[in-house]
N, C-alpha and C positions, 0 to 999 in steps of 0.2 A: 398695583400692577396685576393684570388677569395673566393666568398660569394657562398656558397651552394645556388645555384639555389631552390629547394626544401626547404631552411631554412621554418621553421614556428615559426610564426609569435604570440606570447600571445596576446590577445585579450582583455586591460585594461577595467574591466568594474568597472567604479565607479560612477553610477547613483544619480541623486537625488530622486527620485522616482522607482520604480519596482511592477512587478507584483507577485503577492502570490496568488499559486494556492494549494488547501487544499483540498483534498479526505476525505468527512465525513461519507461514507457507500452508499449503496445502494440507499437506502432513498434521500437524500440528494445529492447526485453526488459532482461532484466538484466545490468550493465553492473558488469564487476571491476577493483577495482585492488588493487595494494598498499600499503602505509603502510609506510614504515620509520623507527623510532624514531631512530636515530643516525645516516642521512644525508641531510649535511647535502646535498648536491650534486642528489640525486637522492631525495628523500621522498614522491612520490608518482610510482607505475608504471604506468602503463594494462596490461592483462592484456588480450588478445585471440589468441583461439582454442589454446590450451596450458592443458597441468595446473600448477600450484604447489604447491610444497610447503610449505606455510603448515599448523601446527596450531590457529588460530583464525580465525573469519571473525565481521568486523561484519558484521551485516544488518541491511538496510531496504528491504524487498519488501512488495507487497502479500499476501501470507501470513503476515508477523508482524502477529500482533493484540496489541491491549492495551485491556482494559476495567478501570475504572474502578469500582471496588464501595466500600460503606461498609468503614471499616478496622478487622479484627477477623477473625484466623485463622481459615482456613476449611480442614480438611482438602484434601488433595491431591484427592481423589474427587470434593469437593465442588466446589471451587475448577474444576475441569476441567470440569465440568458446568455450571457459570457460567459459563464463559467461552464455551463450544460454544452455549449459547443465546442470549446478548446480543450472541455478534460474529457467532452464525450460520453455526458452524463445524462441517459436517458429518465424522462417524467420528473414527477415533482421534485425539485431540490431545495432545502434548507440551505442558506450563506450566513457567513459572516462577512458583512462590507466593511472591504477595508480598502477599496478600492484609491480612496485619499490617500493611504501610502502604497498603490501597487501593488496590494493582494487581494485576494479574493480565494475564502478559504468556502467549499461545498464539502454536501454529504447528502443520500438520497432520504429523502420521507419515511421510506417507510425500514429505515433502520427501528428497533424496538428497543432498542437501550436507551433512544433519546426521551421514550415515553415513562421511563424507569429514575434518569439520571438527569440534570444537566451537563450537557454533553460537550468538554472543550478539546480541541484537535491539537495535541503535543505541537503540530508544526509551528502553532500561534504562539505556544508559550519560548518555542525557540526562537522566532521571530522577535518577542519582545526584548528577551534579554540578549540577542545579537541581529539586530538591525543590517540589514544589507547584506547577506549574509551568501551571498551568492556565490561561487569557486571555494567555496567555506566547507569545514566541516563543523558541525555545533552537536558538541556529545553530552548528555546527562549519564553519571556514576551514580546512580544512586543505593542507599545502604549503605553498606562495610562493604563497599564494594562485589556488589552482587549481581545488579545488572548495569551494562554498559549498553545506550541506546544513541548509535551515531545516524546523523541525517544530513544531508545536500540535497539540492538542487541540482536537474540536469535539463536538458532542454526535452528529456522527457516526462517531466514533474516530479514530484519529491522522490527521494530515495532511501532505503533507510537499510539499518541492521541493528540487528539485536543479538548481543552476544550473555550467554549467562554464566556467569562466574568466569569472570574474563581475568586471565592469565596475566598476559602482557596490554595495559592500555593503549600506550603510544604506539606498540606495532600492530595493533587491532586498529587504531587511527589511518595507519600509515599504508597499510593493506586494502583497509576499505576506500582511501582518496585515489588509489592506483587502479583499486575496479573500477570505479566511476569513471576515469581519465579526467582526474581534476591535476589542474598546472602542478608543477615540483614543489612551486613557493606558495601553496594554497594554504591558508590560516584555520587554526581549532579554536576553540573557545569548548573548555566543558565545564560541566555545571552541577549542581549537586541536589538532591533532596529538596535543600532549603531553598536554593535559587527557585527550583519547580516552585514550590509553595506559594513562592514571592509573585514571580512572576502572574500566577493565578489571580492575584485580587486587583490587578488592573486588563484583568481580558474578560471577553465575552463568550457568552456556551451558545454552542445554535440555537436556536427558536425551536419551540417544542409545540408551536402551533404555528397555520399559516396567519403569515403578517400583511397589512397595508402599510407601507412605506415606512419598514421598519417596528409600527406598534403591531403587539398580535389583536386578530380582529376580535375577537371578544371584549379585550381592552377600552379598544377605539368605540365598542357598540356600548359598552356601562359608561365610559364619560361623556358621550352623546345623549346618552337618555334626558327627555322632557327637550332638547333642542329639535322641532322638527325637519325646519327646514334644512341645516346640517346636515341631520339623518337620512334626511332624504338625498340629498348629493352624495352624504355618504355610501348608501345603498347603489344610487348608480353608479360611482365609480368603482365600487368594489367589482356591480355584475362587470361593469367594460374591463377592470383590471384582469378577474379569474378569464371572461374570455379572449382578451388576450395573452395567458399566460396557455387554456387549450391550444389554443389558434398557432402558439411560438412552440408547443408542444410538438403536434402534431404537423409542423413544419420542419421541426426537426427531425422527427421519425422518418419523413418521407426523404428527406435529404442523406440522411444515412442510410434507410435500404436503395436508394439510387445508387450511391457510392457503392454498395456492398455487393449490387446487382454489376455493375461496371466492371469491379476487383474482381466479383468472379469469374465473368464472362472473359474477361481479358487471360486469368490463369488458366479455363478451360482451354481458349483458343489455344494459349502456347503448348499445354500440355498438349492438346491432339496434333502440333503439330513436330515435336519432338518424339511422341510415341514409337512410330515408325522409324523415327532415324536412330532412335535408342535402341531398337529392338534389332534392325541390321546391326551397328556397331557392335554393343555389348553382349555375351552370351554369359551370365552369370552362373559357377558352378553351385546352385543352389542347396544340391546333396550336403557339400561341405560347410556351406554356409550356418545351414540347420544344425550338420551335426557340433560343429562348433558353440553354436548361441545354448545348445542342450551339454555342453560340456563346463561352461562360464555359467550358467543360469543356477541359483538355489533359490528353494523355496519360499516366498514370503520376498524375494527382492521383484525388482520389475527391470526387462530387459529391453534396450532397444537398441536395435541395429540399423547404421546408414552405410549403405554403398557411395564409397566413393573416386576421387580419381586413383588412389593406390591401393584398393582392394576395399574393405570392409571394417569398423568398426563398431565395433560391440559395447555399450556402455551399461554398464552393472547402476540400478539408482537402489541403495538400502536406505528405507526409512529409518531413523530414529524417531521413535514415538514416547519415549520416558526424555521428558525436558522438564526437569524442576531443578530448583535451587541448592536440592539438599541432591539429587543423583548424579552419573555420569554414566556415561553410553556401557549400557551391558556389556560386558566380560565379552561373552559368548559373538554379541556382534562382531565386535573387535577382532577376533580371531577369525571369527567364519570370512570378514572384510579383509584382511590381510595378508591371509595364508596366499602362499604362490602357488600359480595354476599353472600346470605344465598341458596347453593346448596344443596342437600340432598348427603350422604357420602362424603361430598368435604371440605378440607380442604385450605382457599385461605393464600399465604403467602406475605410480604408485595413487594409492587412492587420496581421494582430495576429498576436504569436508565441503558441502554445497553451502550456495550461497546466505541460504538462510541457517544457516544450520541446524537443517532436519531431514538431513539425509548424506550420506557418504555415497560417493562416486567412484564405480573403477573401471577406469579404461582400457581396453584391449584390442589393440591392432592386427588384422590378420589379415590375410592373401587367401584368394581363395585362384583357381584357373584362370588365365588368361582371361581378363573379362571386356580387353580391348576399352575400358575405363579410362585409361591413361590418356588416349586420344579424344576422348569425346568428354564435352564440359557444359555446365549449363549455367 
């Protein structure tokens, strides 16, 4: 029997060690560790500022995309073009087709970890070991209980959190399905280390070069060698495939600044035409405004204020920037974040940890002058 020249090849990966890469907000960037399959003493590493020598990395960044299509193979070409318009992923994209079962996992080209690593997207490995997984939540604990990483599906693509050295599991479950607004009776499934590991030797890592239907093109160009005529077809299809992957590129570029041109056009018209009826209505005591946001403001936090129908609110955002496994939020933040602030019309409410947890929130309600706010709404 002749062997598909072009066959591809699964890529067994069953490490003892891997890299875990965690997107915790802005604040915080992306955050490494290591997993080690067999120890026991020591199974999870915080990585900070060094290279590793790991040949696989989980990820879970905001650049791994996953959309959600009706299930029924969709070429590679295809499949990439779907995903670059519904996740809204501009230029080149790497997939993983999995369009057979109704996913379709992207990440952009020129990410540079994939040229370091092979590169698998946690969503896939959660996918594997909970199938259908949708009004779901599906969490990995991994360690001695070190990091808890919960994920769903919303109908605005994946969603995740990441909590470190989590407290209470189930009410961290139970809190994160009530952000989402997933149903009362929504199901968990969490999973551990070893499940990750497992999970790992039946998925796939992006492609770490561009591919023709699947094989990467240097592949398909060494087991064609001495075939000409092949070569030759092959050649042409490759130029008509790259130009129609330009051509679906730059179709889409044009499609999104038209949108973006519309979106704006349409928000300038309404704003100029509320301007003037804002500006009769509302006379805002701005004196007090200021000196309020200069009374609630410290140093190193960031302030922002919105007018609205009952006056003003002022929202205190404190970064946390010490997130490892072995710290807890500064002393000093803690206090400077809690102390009560005696503002004049201001009402302060208790501070809340943000959603990603990398930064604390406090709210303060205040009234400034009659701002005539109460009757006008947008």
């Amino acid at each position: 029997m002749l062997k598909n020249p072009l066959a591809k090849k699964r890529k067994r990966m069953s490490p003892d060690t891997l890299l875990l890469s965690l997107e915790l907000g802005a604040s915080a960037g992306v955050v490494q560790h290591l997993l080690h399959r067999n120890n026991t003493e020591k199974p999870v590493e915080r990585i900070k500022d060094r290279e590793v020598d790991a040949k696989i990395e989980v990820s879970l960044r905001e650049d791994d995309y996953v959309l959600h299509v009706e299930p029924k193979r969709l070429a590679d070409n295809k499949a990439t073009s779907v995903i670059r318009t519904g996740a809204g992923i501009i230029g080149k994209t790497f997939i993983i087709n999995k369009s057979e079962s109704g996913v379709i996992y992207g990440t952009p080209k020129s990410r540079e970890d994939i040229k370091k690593h092979d590169v698998v997207p946690l969503a896939l490995l959660a996918d594997i070991l909970f199938p259908n997984n949708q009004n779901s939540v599906v969490g990995f604990v991994l360690g001695k209980n070190e990091i808890l990483i919960l994920i769903t599906y919303t109908e605005d693509g994946i969603r995740y959190q990441v909590d470190i050295l989590p407290d209470n599991v189930e009410r961290s479950v139970n809190v994160f399905a009530a952000r989402e607004g997933l149903p009362e009776d929504f199901e968990s499934k969490l999973f551990t280390s070893n499940d990750l590991f497992r999970a790992l030797e039946s998925s796939d890592p992006y492609p770490s070069e561009d591919t023709f239907y699947g094989v990467p093109y240097a592949t398909g160009l060494q087991s064609l060698a001495g075939v000409s005529v092949l070569s030759a077809v092959m050649v042409v299809s490759w130029f008509l495939y790259e130009t129609y992957e330009v051509n679906n590129i730059e179709a889409e570029t044009t499609e999104v600044s038209r949108k973006l041109q519309i979106t704006t056009g349409s928000i300038a018209d309404k704003a100029s035409m509320r301007i003037e009826a804002f500006s009769k209505k509302a006379s805002v005591d701005t004196g007090r405004l200021f000196s309020q946001a200069e009374s609630i403001w410290r140093p190193g936090d960031t302030l922002v204020s919105e007018i609205n129908k009952s006056g003003v609110t002022h929202v205190v955002h404190t970064k946390i920037t010490s997130i490892d496994v072995k710290q807890r939020v500064d002393d000093e933040v803690i206090k400077r974040v809690f102390k009560k602030l005696t503002v004049e019309n201001c009402v302060q409410e208790t501070p809340k940890l943000g959603a990603n947890y990398d930064e604390i929130k406090s709210k303060h309600n205040c009234t400034v002058a009659d701002s005539g706010l109460t009757s006008f709404g947008f």
